[in-house]
C-alpha positions as CSV (number, residue, x, y, z in Angstrom):
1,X,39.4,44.9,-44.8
2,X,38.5,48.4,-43.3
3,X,41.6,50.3,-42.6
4,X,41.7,51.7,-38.8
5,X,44.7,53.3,-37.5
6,X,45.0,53.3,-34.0
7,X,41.2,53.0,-33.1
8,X,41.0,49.4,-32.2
9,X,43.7,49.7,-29.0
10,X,42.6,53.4,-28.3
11,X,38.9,51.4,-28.1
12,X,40.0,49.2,-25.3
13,X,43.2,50.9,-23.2
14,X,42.1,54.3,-21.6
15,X,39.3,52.5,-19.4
16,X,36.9,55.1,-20.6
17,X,34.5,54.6,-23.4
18,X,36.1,56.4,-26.6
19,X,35.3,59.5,-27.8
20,X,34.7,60.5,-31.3
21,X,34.7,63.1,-33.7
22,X,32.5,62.8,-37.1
23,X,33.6,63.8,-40.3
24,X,30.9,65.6,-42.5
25,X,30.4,62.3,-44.6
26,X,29.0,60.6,-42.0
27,X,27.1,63.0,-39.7
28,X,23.6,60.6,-39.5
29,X,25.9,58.3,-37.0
30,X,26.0,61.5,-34.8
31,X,22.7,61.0,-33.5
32,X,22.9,57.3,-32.6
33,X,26.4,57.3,-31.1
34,X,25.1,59.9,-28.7
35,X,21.6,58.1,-28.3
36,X,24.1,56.0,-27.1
37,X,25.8,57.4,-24.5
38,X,29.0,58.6,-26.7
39,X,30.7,61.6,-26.7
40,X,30.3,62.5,-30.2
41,X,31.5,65.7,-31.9
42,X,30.5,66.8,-35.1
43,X,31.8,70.4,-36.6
44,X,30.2,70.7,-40.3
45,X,32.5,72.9,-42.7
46,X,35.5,72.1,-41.0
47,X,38.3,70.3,-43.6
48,X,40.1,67.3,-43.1
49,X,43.1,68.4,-41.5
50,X,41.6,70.1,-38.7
51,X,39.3,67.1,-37.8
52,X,42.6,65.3,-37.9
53,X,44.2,67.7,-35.6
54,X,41.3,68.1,-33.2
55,X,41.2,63.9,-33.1
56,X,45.1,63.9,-32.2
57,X,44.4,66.5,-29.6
58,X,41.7,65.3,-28.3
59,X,42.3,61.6,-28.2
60,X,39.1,61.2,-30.4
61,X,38.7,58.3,-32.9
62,X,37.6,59.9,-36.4
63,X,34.9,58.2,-37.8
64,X,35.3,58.9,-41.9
65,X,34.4,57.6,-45.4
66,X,37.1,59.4,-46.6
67,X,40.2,57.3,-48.1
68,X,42.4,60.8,-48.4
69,X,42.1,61.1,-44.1
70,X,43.7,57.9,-43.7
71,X,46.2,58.9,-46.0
72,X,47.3,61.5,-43.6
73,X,50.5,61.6,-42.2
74,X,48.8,62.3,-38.5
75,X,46.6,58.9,-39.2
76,X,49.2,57.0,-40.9
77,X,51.5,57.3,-38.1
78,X,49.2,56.2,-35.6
79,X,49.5,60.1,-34.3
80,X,45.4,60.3,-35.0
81,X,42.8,57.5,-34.6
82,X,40.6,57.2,-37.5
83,X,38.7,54.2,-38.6
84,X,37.4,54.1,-42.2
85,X,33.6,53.6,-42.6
86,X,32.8,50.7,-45.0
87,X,29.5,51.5,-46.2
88,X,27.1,54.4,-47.2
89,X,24.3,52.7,-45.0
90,X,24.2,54.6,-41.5
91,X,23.0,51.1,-39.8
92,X,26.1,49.5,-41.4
93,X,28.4,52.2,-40.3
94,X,27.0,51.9,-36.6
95,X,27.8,48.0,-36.7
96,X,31.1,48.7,-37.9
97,X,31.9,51.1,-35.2
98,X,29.9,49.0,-32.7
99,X,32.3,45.9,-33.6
100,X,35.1,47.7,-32.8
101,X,33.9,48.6,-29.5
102,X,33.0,45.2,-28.3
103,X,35.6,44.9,-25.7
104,X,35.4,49.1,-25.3
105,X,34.4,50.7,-21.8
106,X,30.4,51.6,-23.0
107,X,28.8,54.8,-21.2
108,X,25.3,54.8,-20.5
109,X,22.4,55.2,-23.4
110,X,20.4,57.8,-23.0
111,X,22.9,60.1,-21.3
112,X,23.7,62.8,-23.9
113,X,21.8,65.2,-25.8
114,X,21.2,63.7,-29.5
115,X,21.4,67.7,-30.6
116,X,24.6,69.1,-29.3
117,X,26.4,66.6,-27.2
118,X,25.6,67.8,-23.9
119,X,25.2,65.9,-20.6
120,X,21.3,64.5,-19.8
121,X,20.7,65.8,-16.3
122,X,17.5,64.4,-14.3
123,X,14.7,66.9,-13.6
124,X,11.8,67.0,-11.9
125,X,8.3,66.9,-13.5
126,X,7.8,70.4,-11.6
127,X,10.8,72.1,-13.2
128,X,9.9,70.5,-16.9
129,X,6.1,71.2,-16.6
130,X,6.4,74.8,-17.9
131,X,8.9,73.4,-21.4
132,X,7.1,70.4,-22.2
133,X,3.3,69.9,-23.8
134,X,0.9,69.5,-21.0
135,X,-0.3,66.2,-22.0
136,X,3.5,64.9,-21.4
137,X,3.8,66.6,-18.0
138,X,0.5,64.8,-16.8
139,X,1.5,61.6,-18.4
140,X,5.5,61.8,-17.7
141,X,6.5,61.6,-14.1
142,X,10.8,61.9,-14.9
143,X,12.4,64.2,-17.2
144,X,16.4,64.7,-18.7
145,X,17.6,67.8,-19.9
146,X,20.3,68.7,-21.8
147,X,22.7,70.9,-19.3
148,X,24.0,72.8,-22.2
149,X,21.3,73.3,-24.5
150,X,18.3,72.9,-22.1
151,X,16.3,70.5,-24.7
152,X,13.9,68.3,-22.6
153,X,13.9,64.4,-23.0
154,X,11.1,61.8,-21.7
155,X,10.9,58.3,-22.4
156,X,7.7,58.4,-24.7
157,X,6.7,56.8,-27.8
158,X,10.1,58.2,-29.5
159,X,12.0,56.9,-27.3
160,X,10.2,53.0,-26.9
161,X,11.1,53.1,-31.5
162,X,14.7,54.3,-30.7
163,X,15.3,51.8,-28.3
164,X,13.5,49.3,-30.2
165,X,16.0,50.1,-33.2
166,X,18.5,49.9,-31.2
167,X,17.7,46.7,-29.6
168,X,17.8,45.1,-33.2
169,X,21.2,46.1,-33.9
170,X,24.0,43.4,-33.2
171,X,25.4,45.7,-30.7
172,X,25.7,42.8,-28.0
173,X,24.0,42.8,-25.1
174,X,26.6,45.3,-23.5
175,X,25.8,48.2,-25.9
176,X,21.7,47.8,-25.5
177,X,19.9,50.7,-23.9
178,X,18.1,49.6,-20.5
179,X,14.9,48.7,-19.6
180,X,15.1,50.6,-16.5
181,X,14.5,54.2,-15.6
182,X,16.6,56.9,-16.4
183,X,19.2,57.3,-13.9
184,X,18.0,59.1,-11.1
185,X,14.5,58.6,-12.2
186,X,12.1,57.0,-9.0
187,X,10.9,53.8,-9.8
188,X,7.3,53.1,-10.7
């Protein structure tokens, strides 16, 4: 059985969908919790007992293949959420989380930057034109972009394999990405 301290009710009793912080082992779930919609943080070189610390702080679930964190007093308790990653496999590990969050509050795919975390804001094709190729901005008609790094995003072919992906994990039907536009994208 996978050891989880404290993750399972911190999943299901704020209201808001759980945040995380990603230990080093497992940073290729980084991209796909925040493809997501998840607030995931991920701070390579930092040890053990600060990404405990900042968990506890924060009210983050660590995600982890390491035994020794759940050993930790902080975790033990139930002071830190951690859950123990099962397998090496980075679609396993994403089932495994996505189990746990079942019955979780779920933000909306597609909303955060899969490069540094930050909030998806809609922009115009105008505003975009000049940071995107010009094939996209003749073919695109709704743009994201990241408010903190300023990384453009479009829903083109990229985007139609992630989703597919996505669509053939057993997330449930309440963790697949939408068919609609991107929120406050106009409608074709």
């Amino acid at each position: 059985m996978t050891p989880v301290r404290g993750a399972e009710a911190a999943a299901h009793a704020s209201g808001e969908p759980p945040r995380f912080v990603i230990d080093e082992n497992a940073a290729r779930l980084v991209r796909w919790l925040r493809l997501l919609g998840y607030d995931a943080l991920y701070l390579p070189g930092v040890g053990d007992a600060a990404l405990v610390e900042l968990a506890r702080e924060q009210g983050r679930i660590l995600l982890t293949r390491d035994r020794g964190i759940m050993a930790r007093r902080p975790v033990a308790r139930g002071e830190a959420r951690a859950l123990l990653l099962d397998s090496d496999d980075t679609w396993r590990q994403l089932e495994q989380v996505a189990s746990l969050l079942r019955e979780a509050p779920r933000p909306a795919p597609f909303t955060r930057c899969a490069a540094c975390n930050g909030l998806l804001e809609p922009r115009p094709v105008e505003a975009a034109r000049p940071h995107v190729p010009p094939f996209i901005a003749a073919t695109h008609r709704s743009f994201m972009q990241c408010a903190q790094c300023a990384r453009y995003y479009w829903r083109g072919s990229h985007w139609q394999r992630v989703t597919a992906r996505l669509a053939g994990l057993n997330l449930g039907a309440a963790h697949r990405p939408p068919a609609e536009p991107f929120r406050g994208e106009p409608s074709a």
